[in-house]
C-alpha positions as CSV (number, residue, x, y, z in Angstrom):
1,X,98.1,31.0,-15.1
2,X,95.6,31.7,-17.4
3,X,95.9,32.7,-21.2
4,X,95.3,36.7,-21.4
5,X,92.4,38.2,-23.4
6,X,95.0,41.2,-23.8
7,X,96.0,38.4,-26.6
8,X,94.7,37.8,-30.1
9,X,96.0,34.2,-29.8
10,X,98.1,32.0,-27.2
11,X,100.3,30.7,-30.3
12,X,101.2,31.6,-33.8
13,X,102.7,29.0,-35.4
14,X,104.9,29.4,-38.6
15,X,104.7,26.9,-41.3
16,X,102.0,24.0,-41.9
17,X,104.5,21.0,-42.5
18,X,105.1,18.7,-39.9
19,X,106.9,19.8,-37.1
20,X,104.6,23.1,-37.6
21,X,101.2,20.8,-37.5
22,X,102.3,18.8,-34.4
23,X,103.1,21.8,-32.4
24,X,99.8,23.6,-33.7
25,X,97.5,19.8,-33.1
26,X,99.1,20.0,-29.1
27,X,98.4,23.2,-28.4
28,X,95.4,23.0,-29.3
29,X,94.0,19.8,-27.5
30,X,94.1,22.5,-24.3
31,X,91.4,24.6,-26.0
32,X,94.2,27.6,-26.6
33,X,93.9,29.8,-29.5
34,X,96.1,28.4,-32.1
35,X,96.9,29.6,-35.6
36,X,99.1,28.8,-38.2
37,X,100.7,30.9,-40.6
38,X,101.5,29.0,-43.8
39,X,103.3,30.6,-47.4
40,X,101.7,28.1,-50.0
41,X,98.2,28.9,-51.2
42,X,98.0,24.7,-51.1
43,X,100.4,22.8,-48.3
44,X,101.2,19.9,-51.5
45,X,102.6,22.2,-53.5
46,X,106.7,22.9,-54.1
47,X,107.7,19.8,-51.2
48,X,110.8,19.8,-49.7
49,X,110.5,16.7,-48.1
50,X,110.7,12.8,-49.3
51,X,107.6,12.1,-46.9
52,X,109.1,8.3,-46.0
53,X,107.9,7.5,-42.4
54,X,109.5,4.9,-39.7
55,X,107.6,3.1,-37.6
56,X,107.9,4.8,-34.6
57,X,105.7,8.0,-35.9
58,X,103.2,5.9,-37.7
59,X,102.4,3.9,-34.4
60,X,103.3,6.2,-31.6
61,X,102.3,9.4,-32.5
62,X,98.8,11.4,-34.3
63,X,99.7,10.3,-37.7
64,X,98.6,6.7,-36.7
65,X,95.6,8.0,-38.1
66,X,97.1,8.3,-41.8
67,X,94.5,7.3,-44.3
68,X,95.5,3.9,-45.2
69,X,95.0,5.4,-49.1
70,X,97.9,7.4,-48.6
71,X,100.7,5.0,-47.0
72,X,102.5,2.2,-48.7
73,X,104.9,-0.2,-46.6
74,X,108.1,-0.8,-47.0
75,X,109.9,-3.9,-44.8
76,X,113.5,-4.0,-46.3
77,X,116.4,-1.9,-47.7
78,X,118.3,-2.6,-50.6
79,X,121.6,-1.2,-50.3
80,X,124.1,-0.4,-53.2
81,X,127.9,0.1,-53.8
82,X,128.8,1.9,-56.3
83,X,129.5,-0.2,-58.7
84,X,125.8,-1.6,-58.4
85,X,126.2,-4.8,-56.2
86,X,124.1,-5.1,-53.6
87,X,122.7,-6.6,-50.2
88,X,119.1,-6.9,-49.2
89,X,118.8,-5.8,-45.4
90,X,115.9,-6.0,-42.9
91,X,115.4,-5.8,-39.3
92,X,112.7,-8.3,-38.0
93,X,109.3,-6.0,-37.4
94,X,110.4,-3.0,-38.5
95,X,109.1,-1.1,-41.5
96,X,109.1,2.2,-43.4
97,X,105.9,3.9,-45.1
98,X,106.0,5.7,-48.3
99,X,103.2,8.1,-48.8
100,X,101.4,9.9,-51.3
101,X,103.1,13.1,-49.9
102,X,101.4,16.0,-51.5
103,X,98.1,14.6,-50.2
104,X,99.3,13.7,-46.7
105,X,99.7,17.3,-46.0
106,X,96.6,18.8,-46.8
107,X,95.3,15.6,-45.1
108,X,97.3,17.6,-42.3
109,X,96.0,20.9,-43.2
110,X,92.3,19.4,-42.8
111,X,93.3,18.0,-39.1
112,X,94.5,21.1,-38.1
113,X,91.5,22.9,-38.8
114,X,89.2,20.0,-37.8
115,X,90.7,20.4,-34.4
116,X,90.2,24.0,-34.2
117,X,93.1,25.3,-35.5
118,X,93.3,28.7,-37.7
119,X,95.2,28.3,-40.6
120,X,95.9,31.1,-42.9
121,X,97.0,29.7,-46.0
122,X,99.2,31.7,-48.5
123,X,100.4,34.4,-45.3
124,X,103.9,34.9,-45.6
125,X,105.7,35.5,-41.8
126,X,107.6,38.7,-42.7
127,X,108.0,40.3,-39.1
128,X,108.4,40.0,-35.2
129,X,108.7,42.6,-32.0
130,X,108.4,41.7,-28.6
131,X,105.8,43.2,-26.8
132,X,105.4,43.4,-23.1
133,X,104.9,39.7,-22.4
134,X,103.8,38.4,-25.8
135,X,104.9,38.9,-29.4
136,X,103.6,41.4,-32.2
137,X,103.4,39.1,-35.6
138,X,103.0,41.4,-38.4
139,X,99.6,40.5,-40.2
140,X,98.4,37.8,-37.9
141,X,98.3,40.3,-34.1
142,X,99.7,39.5,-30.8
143,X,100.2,36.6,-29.5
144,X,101.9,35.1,-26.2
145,X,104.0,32.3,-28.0
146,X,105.6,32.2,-31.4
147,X,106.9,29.3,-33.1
148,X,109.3,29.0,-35.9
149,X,108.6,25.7,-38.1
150,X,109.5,27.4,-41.1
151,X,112.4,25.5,-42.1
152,X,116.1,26.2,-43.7
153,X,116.8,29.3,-43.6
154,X,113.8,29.8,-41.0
155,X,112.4,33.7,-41.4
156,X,111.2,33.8,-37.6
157,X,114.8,32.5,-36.3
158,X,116.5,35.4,-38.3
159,X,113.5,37.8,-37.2
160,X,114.2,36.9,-33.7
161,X,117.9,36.4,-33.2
162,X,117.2,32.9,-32.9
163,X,120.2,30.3,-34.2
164,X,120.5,28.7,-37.5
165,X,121.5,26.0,-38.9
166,X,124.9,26.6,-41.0
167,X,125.4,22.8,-42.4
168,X,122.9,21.8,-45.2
169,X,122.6,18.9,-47.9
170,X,121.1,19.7,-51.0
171,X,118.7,17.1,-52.4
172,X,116.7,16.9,-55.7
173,X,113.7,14.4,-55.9
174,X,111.8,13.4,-59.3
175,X,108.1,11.5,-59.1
176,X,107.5,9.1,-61.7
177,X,103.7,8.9,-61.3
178,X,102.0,5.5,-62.3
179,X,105.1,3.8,-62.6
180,X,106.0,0.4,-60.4
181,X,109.3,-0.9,-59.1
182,X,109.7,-4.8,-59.7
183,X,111.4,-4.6,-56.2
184,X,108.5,-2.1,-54.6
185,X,108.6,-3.9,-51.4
186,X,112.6,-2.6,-50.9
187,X,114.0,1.3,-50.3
188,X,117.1,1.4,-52.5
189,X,119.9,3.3,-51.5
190,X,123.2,3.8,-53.6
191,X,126.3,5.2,-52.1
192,X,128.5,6.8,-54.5
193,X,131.1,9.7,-53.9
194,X,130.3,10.0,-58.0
195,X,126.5,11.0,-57.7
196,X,126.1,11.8,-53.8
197,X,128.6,13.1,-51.3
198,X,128.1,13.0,-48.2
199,X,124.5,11.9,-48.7
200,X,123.3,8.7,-50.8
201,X,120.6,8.5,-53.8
202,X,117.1,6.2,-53.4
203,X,114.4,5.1,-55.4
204,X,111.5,4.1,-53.6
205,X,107.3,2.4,-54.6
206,X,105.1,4.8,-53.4
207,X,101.2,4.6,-53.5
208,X,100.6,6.7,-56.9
209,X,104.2,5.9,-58.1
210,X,107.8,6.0,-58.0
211,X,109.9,8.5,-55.9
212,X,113.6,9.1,-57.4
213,X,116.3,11.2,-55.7
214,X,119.5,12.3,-55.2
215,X,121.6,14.5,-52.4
216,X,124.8,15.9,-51.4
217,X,126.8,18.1,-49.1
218,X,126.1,21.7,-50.0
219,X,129.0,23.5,-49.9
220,X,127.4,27.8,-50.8
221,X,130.7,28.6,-52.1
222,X,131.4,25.7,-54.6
223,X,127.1,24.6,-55.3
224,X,127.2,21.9,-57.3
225,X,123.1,20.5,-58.2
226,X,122.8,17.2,-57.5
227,X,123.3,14.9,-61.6
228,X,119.8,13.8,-60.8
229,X,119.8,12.7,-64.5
230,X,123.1,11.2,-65.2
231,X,122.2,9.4,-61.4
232,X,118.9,8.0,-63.3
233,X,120.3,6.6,-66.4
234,X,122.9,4.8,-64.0
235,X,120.0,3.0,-62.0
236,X,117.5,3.0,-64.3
237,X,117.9,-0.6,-65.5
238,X,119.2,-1.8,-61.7
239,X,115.8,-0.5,-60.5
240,X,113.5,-1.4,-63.5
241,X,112.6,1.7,-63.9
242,X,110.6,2.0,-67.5
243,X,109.1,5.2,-67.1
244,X,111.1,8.2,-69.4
245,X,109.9,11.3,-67.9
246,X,109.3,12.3,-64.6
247,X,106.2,14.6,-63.3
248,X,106.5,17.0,-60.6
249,X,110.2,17.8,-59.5
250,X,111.0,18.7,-55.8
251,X,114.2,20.2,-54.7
252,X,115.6,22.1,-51.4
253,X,118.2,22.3,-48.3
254,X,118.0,19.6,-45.8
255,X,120.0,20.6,-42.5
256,X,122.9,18.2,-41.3
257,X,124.4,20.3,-38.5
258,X,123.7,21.6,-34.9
259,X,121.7,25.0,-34.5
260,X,124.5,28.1,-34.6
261,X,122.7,29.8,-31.3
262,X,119.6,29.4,-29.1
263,X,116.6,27.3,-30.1
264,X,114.7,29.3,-27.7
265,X,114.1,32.8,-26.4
266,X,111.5,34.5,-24.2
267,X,108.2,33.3,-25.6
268,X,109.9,32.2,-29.0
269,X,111.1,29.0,-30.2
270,X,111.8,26.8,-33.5
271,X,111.4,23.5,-33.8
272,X,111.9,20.4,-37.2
273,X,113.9,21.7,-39.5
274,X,114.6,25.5,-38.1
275,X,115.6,24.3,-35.0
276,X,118.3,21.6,-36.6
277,X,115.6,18.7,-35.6
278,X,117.3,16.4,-38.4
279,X,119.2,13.4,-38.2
280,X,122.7,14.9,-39.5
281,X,123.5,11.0,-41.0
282,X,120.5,10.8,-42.9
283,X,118.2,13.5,-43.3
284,X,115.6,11.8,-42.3
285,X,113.4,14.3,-40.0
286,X,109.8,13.5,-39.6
287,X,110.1,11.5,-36.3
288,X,112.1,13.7,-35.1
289,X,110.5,16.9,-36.2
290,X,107.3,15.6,-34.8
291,X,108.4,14.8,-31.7
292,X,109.9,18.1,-30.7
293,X,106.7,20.2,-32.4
294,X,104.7,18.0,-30.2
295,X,106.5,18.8,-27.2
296,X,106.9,22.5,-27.7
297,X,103.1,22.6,-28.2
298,X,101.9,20.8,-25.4
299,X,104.4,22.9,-23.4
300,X,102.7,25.8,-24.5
301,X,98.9,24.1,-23.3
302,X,100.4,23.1,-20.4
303,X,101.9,26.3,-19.1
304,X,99.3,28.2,-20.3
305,X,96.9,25.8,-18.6
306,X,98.7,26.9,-15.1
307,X,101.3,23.4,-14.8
308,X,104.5,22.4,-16.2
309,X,108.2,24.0,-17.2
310,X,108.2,26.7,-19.6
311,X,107.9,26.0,-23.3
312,X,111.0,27.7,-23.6
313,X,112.9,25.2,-21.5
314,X,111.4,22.1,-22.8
315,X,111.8,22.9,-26.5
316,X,115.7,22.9,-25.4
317,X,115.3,19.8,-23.6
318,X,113.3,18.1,-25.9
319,X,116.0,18.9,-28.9
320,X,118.0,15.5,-30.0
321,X,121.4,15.6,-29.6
322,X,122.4,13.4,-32.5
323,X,125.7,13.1,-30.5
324,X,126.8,9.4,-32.7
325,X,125.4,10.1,-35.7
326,X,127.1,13.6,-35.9
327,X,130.9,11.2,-35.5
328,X,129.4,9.4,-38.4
329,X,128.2,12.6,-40.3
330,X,131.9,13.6,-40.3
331,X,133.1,9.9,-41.4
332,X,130.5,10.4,-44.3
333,X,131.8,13.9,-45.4
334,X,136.1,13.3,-44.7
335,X,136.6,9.7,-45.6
336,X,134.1,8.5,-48.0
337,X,135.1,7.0,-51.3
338,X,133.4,4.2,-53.7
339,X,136.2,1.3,-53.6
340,X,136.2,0.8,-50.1
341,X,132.0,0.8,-50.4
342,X,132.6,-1.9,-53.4
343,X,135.0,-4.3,-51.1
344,X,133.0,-4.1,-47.9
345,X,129.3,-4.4,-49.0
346,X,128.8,-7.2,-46.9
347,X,131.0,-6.8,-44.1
348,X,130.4,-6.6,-40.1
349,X,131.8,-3.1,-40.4
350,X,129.1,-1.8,-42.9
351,X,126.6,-3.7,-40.8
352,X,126.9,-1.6,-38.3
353,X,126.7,1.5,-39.8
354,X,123.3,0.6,-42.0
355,X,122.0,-0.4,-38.3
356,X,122.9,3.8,-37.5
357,X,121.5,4.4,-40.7
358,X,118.4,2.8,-41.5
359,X,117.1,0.7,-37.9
360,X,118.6,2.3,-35.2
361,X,121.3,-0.1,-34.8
362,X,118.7,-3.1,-34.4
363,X,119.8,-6.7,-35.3
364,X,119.4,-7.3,-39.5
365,X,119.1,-9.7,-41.6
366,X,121.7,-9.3,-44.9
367,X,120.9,-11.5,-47.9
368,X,122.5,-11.2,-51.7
């Protein structure tokens, strides 16, 4: 089947981060007529997200072709108790990239339009009707698929009657720019029911600085912000931190539950962080994220190119289950507390859970 001229374009994607840019970038490698609606004026501006990487979306996917300017390389974790002890951990060949993350998006931005892709910076996505086989998208025309990669809270999945995410972290990041780590090699991470829980805090090297952060469980009835500050003058000295004032702030929910109804409808989807495309243990979403955008995307070219399943169905299929990691999301929100943490830093029992956590239950390597 071929795309109608009856439409203004074959997709309308919302949002310009990256589950929104990977569904947009495999749409349009069929030649369809893809644009992307996205809020912010400038796609670095007011993040949401920490921007770290794994290795398995740098190597395997588009952003393989990441300015090397805008990546940094991580190889180790150091994890802490709460009392500050800590263990070095590694997993042989594996890696993390911190970026420069304002930049890598309109890095993004450019690719999308470089590969033919309309995007239509500062356009809010206020409204949605079905219309005979395609969708009405008020301010942007018809088109015969919608996508919602708007994120928490997602606009187009309440627009819709799409599901939504119920379960959320809340998470409040600080940059320190200039600033260098004496450990820059290493992600910290400190677990502390005190600071964080249900989540953890970091510090992290990145190329123009240091990234400092801190999350917990949001709870809408009792919201507590995150003690970002009282967090940093506890790690400050552990860290080497010498920097005294942060410059640019980022803040916002990050999902840790299933989707509360369908991911999909009749010629609508979601996908990353709208469609619950998170890991529920660690927040971490990129891979993920990408993964399904790209999917749902070349689902869309594929279809509309007259082969393949419906979008509809694949963006369904194509949606992690995060069946283990949700046990250990409720072990993390029912049973954590900071002694046992302190006693067990180094035993076979918290070595498996950092393999969950940070290398996908590879072998590691734990040093002092």
């Amino acid at each position: 089947m071929n795309a109608s001229s009856s439409f203004d374009w074959d997709l309308v994607v919302v949002g310009a981060s990256f589950a929104g840019a990977a569904c947009a970038l495999a749409a349009a490698q069929y030649g369809l007529r893809v644009c992307v609606l996205e809020r912010k004026a400038d796609p670095g501006e007011r993040l949401h997200t920490t921007g770290i990487l794994v290795k398995e979306v740098v190597e395997q996917t588009w952003l393989r072709r990441i300015p090397a300017a805008l990546l940094q390389r991580v190889e180790q974790v150091r994890l802490y108790a709460p009392n500050l002890r800590s263990v070095r951990l590694a997993a042989p060949g594996y890696y993390f990239m911190t970026t420069d993350t304002p930049n890598l998006l309109r890095w993004l931005a450019a690719e999308l339009q470089a590969s033919g892709v309309t995007l239509r910076l500062q356009q809010s996505f206020t409204q949605a009707h079905r219309e005979g086989d395609g969708w009405q998208v008020a301010g942007a025309g018809r088109t015969r698929y919608l996508v919602g990669a708007d994120g928490a809270g997602s606009r187009v999945a309440q627009r819709t009657g799409l599901g939504q995410v119920k379960d959320f972290l809340y998470g409040v990041e600080q940059e320190f720019a200039g600033a260098q780590l004496p450990q820059g090699g290493a992600l910290h991470c400190f677990a502390s029911r005190r600071f964080a829980p249900g989540y953890i805090g970091w510090a992290a090297q990145n190329p123009t600085g240091v990234q400092v952060g801190l999350a917990l469980r949001h709870d809408p009835e009792q919201a507590r912000p995150p003690e970002l500050q009282r967090f940093l003058q506890h790690v400050r000295e552990v860290i080497g931190l010498s920097s005294p004032r942060p410059d640019a702030t980022r803040a916002g929910l990050i999902p840790c539950g299933p989707l509360q109804g369908p991911i999909a409808g009749e010629g609508v989807m979601l996908t990353g962080d709208a469609a619950g495309v998170v890991s529920p243990l660690s927040g971490g979403g990129i891979h993920a994220s990408w993964r399904h955008g790209w999917a749902v995307g070349d689902a869309v070219g594929l279809h509309l190119r007259g082969s393949g399943p419906a979008p509809e169905r694949v963006a369904r299929e194509a949606a992690p289950s995060f069946r283990r990691k949700r046990v250990l999301r409720w072990a993390m929100d029912h049973l954590q507390l900071d002694w046992p943490m302190d006693l067990l830093l180094q035993s076979p029992l918290l070595r498996r859970a950092a393999e969950q956590i940070y290398f996908h239950r590879r072998g590691l390597r734990m040093d002092r």
